[in-house]
N, C-alpha and C positions, 0 to 999 in steps of 0.2 A: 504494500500500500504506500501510496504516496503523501506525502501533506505540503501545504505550499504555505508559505507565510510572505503576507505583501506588506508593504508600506507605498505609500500615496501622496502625492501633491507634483510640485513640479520637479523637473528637473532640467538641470544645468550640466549638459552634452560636454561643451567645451574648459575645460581644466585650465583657469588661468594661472598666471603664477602670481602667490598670494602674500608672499615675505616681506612685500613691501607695507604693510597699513596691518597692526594686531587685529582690528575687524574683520577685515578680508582675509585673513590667516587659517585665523583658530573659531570659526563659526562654523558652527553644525549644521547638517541639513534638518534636524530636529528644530532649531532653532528659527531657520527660515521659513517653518509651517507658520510661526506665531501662535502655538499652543504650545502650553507644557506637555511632556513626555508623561505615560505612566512609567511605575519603577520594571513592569512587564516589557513593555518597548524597549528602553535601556539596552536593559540584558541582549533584547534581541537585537537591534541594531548591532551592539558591542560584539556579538558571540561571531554576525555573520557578515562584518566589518559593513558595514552598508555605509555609504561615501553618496552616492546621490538617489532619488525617488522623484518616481515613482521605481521601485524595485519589486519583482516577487520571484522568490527561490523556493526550490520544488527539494522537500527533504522523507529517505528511506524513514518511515512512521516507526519498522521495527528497531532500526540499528541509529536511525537519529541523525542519520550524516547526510549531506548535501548532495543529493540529485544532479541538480543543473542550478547555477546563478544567475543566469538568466531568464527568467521564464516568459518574460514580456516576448522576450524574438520568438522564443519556445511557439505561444499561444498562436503570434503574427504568421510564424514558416508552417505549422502544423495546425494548423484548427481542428482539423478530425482525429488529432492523438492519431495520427497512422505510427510514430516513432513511437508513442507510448512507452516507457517509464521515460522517456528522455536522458538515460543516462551517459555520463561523458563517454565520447571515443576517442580510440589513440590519436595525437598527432599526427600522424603517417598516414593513417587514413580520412581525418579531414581535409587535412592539403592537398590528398590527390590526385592528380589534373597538370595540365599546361601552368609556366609561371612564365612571367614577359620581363626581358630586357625593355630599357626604353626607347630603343633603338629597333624593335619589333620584334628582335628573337627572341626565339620561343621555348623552353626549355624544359621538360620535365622533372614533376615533384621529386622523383628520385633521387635526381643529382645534387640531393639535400645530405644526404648520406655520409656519417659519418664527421658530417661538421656540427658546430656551433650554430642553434638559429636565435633570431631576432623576427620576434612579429611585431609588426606596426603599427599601432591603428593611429590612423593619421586624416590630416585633412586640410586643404589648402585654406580654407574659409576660417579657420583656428588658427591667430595671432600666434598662440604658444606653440601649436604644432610647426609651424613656419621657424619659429626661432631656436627651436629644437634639432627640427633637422638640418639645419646647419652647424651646428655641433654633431650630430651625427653622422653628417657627410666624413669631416676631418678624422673620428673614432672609429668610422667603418676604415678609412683607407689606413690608420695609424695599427689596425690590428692587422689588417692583409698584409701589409708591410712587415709585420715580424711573423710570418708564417704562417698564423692561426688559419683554421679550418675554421669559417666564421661565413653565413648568411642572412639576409637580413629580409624579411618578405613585407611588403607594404600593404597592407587591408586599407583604402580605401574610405572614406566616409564624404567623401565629395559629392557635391549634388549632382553633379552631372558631369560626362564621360570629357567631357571639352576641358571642366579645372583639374578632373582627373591628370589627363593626360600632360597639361600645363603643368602641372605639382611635381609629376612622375617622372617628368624631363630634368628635374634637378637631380635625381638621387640615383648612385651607382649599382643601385643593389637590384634587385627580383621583384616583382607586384603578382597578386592575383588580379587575372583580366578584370575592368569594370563591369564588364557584361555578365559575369560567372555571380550576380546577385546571389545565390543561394551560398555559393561556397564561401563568402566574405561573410554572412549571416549566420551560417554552422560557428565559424574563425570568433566571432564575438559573444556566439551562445556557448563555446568550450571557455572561453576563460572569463565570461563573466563580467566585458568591459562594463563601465560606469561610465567610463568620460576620457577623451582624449586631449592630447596624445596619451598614450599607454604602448610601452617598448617591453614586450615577456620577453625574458632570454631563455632559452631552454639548453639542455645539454644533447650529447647528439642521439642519445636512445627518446628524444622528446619528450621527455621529463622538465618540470618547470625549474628552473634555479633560482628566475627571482622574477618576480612583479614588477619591482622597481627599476626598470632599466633606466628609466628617465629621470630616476635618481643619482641612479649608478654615471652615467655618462656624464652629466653635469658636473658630479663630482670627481670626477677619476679623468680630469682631460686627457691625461697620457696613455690611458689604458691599461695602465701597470696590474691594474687588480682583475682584469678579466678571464675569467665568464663571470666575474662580480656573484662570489657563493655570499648571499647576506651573512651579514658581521652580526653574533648576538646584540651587539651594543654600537649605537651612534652617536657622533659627534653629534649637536644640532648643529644647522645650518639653515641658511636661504632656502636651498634646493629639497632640502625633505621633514623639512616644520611640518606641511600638509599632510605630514602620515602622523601628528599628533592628531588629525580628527578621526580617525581611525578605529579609534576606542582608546578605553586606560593606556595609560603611558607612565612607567617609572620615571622619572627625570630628577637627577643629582647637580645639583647646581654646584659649582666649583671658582674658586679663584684663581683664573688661565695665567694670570697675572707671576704667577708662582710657578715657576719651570717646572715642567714635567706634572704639574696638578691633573690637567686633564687626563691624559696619558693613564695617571694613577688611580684614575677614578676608574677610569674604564677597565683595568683589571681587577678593579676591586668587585666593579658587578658583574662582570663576565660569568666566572664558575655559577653563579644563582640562575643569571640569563639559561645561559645552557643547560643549567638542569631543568628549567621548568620547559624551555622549546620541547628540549626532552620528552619530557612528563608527555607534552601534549600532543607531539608529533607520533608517539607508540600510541594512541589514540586514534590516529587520523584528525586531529584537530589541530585551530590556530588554537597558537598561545596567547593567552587572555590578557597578557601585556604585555608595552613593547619598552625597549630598556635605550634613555639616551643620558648623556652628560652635556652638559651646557655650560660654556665659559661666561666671559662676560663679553659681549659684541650689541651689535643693536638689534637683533635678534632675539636674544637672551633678555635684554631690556626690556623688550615689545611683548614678550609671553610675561615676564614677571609683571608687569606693571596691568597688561589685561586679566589676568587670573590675581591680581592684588596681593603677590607673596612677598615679603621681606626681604630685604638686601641681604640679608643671610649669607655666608659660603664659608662650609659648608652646606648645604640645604636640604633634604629631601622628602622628596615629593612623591604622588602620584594623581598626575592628572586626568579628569574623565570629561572633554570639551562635550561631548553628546549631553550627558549629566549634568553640565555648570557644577559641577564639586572635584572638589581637591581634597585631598590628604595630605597635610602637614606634618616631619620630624625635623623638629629645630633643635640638633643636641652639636655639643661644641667638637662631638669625633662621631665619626662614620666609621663603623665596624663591618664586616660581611655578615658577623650577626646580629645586628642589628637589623642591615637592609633583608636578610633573611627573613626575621621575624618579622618586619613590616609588608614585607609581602604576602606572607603564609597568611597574616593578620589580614590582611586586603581580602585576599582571595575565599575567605572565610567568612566576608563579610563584617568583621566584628571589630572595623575603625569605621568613627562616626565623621561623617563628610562635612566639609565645608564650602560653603555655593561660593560659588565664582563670581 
């Protein structure tokens, strides 16, 4: 049996980048309904990362885990349930087909084999997708250039075959035809896009590495860290603040000011990070929260001063942007156990929140 669970109002397609203004950062799509949340919502939002809505996801009733994340394309490509349960397929077999140079050759899915890919879902009419792929043009050719088995497929979200084609003209990599409408629409009901741009990287048995390629690239100009295996713990930054809206987020506030602080902080939550991905990856589930450290930048500034936390550093926190509530530890040393027990204490429910 299936069960789907929706959430409703509008949504926001194109992903701008938000680090500039703490309003446009750290604001919820819950927040943008203009209703409060019940504490049932929350969780769901939280559990099944939900980033924009209208959303509805289609979850196994006995085992609990996620069906398909997309159910909207789901309803739109299938109205008669002929694919009924909808459940995901390989890689390999949704790409299937001709993929196009932009120069008109034509080349099959096959000759994917054995490399690194890159899906794209992109679109020419999307400021951010434009400024992106030009950082991605220089990171595709900075990888080819040191050997890598590396692919990149372009999905398309252009309104028409003519900005298609104009967009397509910039970029050195691979596209699914404009025309092949179904197989671009399979491409965003397997990974469950939200909003573009969105770069999956996958490994080459087509397994997901990371979600955040358009994190990853921004950050990593040189490429040094690719196929980019997510780090338990992040710096914050410009480029991936927007995955504080994502759900709970640990964040250890530090004085970067002091060599080597940051650096230290991040090993200090590392081993917890990893044990709990752990926990939840032998699950088949995400982990219920994401682990970053924050110096002091104007970044760090803009989240402390919109969530109202104290110039504190050391500091630790954990923030819930869908929720407006934070968790506060103001103590004058950060232990591993300490941030242990504040987490275990999170997850248990049994720290009393404070609204943002």
């Amino acid at each position: 049996m299936n069960l789907s669970v929706q959430t409703s109002s509008l949504k926001k397609v194109c992903s701008e980048p938000r680090a500039a203004l703490a309003q446009k950062c750290f604001v919820s799509p819950l927040e943008a309904r203009g209703v409060g949340p019940t504490p049932f919502e929350l969780k769901l939002w939280n559990k099944y990362r939900i980033s924009n809505i209208p959303s509805l996801i289609f979850l196994d009733a006995t085992t609990g885990k996620v069906v398909c994340r997309n159910g909207l394309l789901v309803i739109r490509d299938d109205p008669e349930g002929l694919e009924f349960p909808w459940g995901p397929k390989p890689f390999r077999e949704v790409i299937a087909g001709p993929l196009l140079r932009n120069n008109g050759q034509s080349l099959d899915s096959s000759s994917l084999e054995g490399s690194h890919v890159g899906v794209y879902f992109s679109a020419h009419w999307c400021p951010p997708c434009r400024s992106l792929t030009r950082v991605l043009v220089e990171s595709y050719r900075k990888i080819k250039e040191a050997g890598q088995k590396f692919e990149i497929i372009f999905v398309s979200a252009d309104r028409s075959e003519e900005s298609f084609k104009q967009y397509f003209s910039e970029m050195p990599w691979l596209a699914v035809p404009y025309t092949d409408e179904a197989r671009r629409s399979r491409l965003n009901r397997l990974y469950g896009i939200q909003g573009i741009p969105t770069l999956i990287v996958l490994d080459p048995q087509g397994e997901v590495i990371t979600r955040q390629g358009r994190v990853e690239v921004l950050n990593d100009e040189d490429c040094r860290e690719f196929p980019w295996h997510p780090k338990p713990v992040l710096e914050l930054s410009d480029s991936n603040a927007v995955q504080l809206n994502e759900g709970p987020c640990l964040v250890l506030f530090v004085d970067s000011e002091d060599d080597g602080e940051s650096e230290a902080a991040k090993q200090l939550i590392q081993p917890i990070a990893e044990k709990i991905i752990a926990k939840y990856k032998a699950k088949e589930e995400e982990a219920p929260l994401l682990f970053f450290v924050a110096g002091e930048d104007d970044m760090t500034d803009s989240l402390r001063d919109y969530t109202n936390l104290p110039e504190a550093a050391p500091l630790l926190t954990i923030l819930d942007m869908s929720a407006r509530a934070k968790y506060v530890m103001d103590v004058e040393e950060i232990t591993p156990a300490i941030v242990e027990a504040f987490v275990n204490d999170f997850l248990a429910e049994k720290l009393k929140p404070e609204p943002i």
